[in-house]
DSSP file (Angstrom, degrees, kcal/mol; ACC not computed):
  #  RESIDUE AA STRUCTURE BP1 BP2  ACC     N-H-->O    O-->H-N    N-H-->O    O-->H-N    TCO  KAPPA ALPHA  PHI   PSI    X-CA   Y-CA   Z-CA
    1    1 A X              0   0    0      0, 0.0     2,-0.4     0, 0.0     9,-0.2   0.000 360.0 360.0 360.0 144.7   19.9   11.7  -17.6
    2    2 A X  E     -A    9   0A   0      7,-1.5     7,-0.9     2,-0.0     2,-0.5  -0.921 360.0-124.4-115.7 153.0   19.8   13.2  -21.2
    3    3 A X  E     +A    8   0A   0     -2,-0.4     2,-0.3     5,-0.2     5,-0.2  -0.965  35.0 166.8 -90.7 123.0   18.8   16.1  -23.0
    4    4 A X        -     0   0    0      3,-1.7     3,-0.4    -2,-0.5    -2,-0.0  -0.947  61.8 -29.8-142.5  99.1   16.4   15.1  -25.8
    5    5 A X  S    S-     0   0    0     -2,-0.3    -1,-0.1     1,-0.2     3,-0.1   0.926 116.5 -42.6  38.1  77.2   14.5   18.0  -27.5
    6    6 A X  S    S+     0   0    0      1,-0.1     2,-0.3     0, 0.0    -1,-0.2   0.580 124.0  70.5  90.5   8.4   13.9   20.6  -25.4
    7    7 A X  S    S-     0   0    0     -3,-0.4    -3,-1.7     2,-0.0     2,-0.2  -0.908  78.6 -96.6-142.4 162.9   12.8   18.3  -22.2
    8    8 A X  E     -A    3   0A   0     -2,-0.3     2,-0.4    -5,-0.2    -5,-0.2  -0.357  29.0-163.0  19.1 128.2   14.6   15.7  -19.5
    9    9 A X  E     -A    2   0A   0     -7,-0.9    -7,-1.5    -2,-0.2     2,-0.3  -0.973   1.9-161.4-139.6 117.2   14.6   12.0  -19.9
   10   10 A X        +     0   0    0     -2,-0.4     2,-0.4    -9,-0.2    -2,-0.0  -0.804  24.3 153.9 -83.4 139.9   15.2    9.7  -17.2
   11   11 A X        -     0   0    0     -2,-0.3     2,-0.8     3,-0.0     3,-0.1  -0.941  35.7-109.0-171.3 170.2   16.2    6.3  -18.1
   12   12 A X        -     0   0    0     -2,-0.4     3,-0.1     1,-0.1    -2,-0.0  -0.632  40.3 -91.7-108.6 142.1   18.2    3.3  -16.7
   13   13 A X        -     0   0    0     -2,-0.8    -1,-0.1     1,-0.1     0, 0.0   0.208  50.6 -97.7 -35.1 146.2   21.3    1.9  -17.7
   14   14 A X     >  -     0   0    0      1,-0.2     4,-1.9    -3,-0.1    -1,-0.1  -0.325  40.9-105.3 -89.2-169.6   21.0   -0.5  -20.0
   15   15 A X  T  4 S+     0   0    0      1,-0.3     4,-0.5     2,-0.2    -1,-0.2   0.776 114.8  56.5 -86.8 -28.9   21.2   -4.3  -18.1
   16   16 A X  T  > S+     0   0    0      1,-0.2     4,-1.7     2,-0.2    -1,-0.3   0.724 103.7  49.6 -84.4 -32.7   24.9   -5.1  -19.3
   17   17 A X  H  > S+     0   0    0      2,-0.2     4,-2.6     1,-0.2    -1,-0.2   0.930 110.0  53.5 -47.5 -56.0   26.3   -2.1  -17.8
   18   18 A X  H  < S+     0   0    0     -4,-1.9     4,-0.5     1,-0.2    -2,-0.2   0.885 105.2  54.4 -44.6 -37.6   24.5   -3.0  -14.5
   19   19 A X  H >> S+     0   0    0     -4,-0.5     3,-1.8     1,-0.2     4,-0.6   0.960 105.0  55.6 -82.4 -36.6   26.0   -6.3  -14.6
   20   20 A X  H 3< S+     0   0    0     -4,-1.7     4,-0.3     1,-0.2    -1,-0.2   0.910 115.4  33.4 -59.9 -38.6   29.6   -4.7  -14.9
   21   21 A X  T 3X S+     0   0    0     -4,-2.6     4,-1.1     1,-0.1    -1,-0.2   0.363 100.3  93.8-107.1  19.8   29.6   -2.6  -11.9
   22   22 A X  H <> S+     0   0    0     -3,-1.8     4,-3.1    -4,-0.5     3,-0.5   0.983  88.4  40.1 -56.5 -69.2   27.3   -5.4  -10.1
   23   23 A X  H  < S+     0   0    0     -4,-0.6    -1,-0.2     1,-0.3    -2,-0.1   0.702 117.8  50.1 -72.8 -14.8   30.3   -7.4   -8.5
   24   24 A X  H >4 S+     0   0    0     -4,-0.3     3,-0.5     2,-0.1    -1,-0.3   0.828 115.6  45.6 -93.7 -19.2   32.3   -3.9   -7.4
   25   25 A X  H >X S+     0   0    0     -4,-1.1     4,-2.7    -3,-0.5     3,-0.6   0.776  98.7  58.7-115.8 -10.4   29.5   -2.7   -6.0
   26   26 A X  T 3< S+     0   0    0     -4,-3.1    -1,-0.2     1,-0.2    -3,-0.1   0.294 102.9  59.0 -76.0  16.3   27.5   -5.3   -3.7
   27   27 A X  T <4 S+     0   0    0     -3,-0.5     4,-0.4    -5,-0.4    -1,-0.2   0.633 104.8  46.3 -98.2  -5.9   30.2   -5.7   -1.8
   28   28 A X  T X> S+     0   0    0     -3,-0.6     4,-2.0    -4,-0.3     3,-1.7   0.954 120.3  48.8 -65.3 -52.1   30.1   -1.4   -0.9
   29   29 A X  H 3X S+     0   0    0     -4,-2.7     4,-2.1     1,-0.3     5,-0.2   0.812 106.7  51.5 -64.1 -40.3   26.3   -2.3   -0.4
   30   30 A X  H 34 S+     0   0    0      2,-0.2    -1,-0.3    -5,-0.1    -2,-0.2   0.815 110.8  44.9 -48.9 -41.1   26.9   -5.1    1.7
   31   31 A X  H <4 S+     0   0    0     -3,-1.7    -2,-0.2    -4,-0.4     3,-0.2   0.862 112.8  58.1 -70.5 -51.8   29.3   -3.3    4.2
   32   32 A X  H >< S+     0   0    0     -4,-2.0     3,-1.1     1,-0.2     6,-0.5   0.880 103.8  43.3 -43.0 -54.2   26.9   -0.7    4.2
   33   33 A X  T 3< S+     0   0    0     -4,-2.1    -1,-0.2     1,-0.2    -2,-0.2   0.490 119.2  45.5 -71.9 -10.8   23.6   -2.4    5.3
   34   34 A X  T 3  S+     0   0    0     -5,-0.2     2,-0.3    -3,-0.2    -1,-0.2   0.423  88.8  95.0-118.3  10.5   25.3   -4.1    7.8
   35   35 A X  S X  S-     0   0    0     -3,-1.1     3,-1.7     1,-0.1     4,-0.3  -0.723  88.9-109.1 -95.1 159.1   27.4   -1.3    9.4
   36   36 A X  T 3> S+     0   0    0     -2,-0.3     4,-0.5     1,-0.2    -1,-0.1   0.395 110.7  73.0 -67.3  10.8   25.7    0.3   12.3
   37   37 A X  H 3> S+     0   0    0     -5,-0.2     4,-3.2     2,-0.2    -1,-0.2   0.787  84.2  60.7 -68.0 -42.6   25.1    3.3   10.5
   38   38 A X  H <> S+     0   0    0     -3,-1.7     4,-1.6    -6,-0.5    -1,-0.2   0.774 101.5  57.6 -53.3 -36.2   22.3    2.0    8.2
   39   39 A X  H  > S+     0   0    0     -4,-0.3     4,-1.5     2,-0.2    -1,-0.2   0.858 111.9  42.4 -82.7 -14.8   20.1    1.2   11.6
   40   40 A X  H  X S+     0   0    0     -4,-0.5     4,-3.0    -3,-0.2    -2,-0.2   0.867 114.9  45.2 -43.5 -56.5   20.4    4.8   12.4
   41   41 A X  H  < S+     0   0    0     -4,-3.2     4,-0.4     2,-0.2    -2,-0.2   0.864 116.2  53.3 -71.0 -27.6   19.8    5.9    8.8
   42   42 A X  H >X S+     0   0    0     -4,-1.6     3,-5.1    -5,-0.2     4,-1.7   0.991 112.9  43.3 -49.9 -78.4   16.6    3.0    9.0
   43   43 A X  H 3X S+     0   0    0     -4,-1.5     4,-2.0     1,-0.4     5,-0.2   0.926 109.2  50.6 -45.8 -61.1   15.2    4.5   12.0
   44   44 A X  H 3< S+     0   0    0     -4,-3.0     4,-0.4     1,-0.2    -1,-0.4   0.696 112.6  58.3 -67.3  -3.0   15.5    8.3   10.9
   45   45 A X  H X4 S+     0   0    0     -3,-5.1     3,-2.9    -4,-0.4    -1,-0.2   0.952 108.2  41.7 -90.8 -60.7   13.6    6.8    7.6
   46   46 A X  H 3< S+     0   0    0     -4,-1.7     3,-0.2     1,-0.3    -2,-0.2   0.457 108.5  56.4 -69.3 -13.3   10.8    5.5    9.4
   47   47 A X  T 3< S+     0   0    0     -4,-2.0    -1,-0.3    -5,-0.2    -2,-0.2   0.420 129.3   8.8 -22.3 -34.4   10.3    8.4   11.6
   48   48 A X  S <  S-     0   0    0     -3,-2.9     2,-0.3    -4,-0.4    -2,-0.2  -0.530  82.0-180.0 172.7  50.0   10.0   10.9    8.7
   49   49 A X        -     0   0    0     -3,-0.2     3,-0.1     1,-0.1    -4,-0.1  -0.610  45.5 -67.8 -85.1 147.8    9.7    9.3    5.4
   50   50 A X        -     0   0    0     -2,-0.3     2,-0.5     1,-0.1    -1,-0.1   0.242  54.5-118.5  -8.7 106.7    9.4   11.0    2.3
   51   51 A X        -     0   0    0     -3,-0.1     4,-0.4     1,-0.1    -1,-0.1  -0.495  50.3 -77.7 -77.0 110.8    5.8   12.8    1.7
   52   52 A X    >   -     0   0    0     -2,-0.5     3,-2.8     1,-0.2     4,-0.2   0.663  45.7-119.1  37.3 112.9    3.9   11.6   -1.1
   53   53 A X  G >  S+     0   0    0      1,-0.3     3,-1.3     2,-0.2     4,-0.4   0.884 111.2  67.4 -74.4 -25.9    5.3   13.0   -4.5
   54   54 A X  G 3  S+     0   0    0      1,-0.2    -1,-0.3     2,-0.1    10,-0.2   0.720 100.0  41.3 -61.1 -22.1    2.4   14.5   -5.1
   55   55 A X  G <  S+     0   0    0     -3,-2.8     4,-0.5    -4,-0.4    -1,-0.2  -0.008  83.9  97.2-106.3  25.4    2.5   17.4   -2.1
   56   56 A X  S <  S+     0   0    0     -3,-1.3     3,-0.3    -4,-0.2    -2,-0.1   0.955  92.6  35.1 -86.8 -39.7    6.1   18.1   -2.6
   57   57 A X  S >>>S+     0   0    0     -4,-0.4     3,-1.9     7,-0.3     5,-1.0   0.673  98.1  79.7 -85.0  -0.2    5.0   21.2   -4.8
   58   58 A X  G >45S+     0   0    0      1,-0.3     3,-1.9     2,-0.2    -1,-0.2   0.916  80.7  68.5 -61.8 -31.8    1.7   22.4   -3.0
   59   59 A X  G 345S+     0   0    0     -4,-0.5    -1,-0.3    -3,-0.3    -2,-0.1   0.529  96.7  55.6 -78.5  -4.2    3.5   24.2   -0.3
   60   60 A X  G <45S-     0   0    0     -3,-1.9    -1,-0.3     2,-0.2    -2,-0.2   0.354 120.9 -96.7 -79.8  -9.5    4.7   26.7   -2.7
   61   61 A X  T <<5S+     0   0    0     -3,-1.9     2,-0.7    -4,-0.8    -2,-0.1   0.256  99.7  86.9 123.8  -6.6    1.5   27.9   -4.2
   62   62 A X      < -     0   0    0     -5,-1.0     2,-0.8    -4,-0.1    -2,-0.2  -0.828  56.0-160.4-129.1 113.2    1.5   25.6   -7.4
   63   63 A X        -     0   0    0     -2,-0.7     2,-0.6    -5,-0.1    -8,-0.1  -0.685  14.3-157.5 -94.0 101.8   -0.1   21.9   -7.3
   64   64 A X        -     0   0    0     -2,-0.8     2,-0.6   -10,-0.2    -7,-0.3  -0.939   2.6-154.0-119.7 121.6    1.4   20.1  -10.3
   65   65 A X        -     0   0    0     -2,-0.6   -11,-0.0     1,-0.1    -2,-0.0  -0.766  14.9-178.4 -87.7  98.2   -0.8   17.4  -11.1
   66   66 A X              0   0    0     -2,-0.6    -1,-0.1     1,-0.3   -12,-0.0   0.584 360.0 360.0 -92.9  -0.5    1.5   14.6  -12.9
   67   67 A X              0   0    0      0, 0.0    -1,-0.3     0, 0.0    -2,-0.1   0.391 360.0 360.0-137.2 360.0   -1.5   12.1  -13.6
């Protein structure tokens, strides 16, 4: 993330950076997804997944419409 006049900017790393911390970090990802924690964390996903981005603010009284 940056700060770039007065607002928030998301934006993704650029591709050669990705490729550097590729090969330390699919082997975290690897371990992860196949230890038996990940079918717990699977399961709780698909129970109760995320709501729509769009209702995340209604329940506070203000509906921000972002298209």
């Amino acid at each position: 993330m940056g700060f770039t006049s007065g607002a928030w900017a998301i934006s993704a790393p650029p591709d050669a950076y990705v490729a550097h911390l590729g090969p330390r970090l699919l082997p975290a990802m690897r371990a992860d997804r196949d230890g038996p924690e990940a079918a717990v964390r699977g399961g709780e996903w698909q129970r109760a997944p995320l709501p729509d981005h769009r209702t995340w603010y209604e329940d506070c009284g203000v509906c921000v419409h972002l298209c």
